[in-house]
C-alpha positions, -999 to 999 in steps of 0.1 A, spaced: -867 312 -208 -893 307 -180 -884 287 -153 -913 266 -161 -898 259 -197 -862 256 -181 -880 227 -154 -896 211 -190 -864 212 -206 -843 195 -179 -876 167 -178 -870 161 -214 -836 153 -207 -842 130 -185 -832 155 -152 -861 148 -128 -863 108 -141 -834 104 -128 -838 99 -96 -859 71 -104 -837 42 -108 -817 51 -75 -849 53 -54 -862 23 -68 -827 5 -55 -829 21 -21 -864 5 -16 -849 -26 -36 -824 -33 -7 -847 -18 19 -871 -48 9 -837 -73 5 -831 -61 45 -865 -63 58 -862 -104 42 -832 -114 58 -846 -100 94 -878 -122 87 -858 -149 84 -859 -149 41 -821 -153 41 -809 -147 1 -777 -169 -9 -757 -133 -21 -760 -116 16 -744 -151 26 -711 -142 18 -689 -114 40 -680 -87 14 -716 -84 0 -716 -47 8 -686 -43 -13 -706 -51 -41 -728 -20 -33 -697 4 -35 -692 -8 -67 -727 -3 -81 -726 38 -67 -701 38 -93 -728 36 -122 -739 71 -111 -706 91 -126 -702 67 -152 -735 73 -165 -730 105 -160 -696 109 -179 -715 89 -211 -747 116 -210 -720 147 -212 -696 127 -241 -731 123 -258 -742 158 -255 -706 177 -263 -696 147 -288 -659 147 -274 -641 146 -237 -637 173 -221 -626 185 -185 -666 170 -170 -660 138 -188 -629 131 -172 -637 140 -139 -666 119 -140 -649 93 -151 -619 98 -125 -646 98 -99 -656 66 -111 -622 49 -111 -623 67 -70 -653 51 -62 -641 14 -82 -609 13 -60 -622 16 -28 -645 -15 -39 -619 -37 -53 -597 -26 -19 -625 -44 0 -633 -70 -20 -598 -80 -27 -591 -70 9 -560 -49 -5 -541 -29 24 -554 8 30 -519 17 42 -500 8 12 -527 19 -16 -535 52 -3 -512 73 -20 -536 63 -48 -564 87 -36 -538 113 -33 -531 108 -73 -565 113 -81 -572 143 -62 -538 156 -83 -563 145 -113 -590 161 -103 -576 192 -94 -561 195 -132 -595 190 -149 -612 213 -127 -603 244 -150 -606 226 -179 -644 217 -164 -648 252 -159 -639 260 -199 -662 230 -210 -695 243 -190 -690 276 -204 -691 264 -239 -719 244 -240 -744 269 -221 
């Protein structure tokens, strides 16, 4: 396969629109930033743990992601989960600020999920091989 008919391919799939969505977000909240230093002030930036909020939405990206590769193989496999443990990463550190949960006595949580990680990263390494 050419590299013009692998570039096709990965279009087809939705590869290159990808980056759509996020870049229309980034310019989303550029344009909610630019509002509230005009003066425009919107009632959701009122409260303190707005930004939070934020953390919780970049955890779309794996989860979306983890759905796509369950669609494509049909079952879980070693991608999947790490996808999806990413996503439960990136979920605790936004309900630790938003529920203002202490760093000091949750962290051994992080250290769990590198454990995770670190056991579907041969099985991720299986999975790819299959399905290319």
């Amino acid at each position: 396969m050419s590299i013009r008919d692998a570039r096709r391919a990965r279009w087809y799939r939705g590869g290159y629109r990808k980056g759509v969505v996020p870049a229309l977000l980034v310019i989303a909240f550029g344009v909610f930033f630019l509002l509230g230093n005009l003066g425009i002030h919107l009632a959701f930036f009122d409260r303190e743990d707005w930004w939070a909020w934020l953390i919780l939405l970049a955890a779309l990206g794996p989860l979306s992601g983890a759905v796509e590769r369950y669609r494509m193989v049909g079952a879980v496999d070693g991608v999947v989960l790490h996808a999806l443990l990413t996503t439960a990463a990136i979920v605790m550190v936004a309900v630790m600020f938003l529920l203002q949960l202490s760093w000091q006595l949750w962290w051994p949580v992080f250290v769990i999920y590198g454990g995770l990680c670190m056991l579907t990263r041969s099985w991720r390494r299986t999975a790819d091989d299959k399905v290319a």
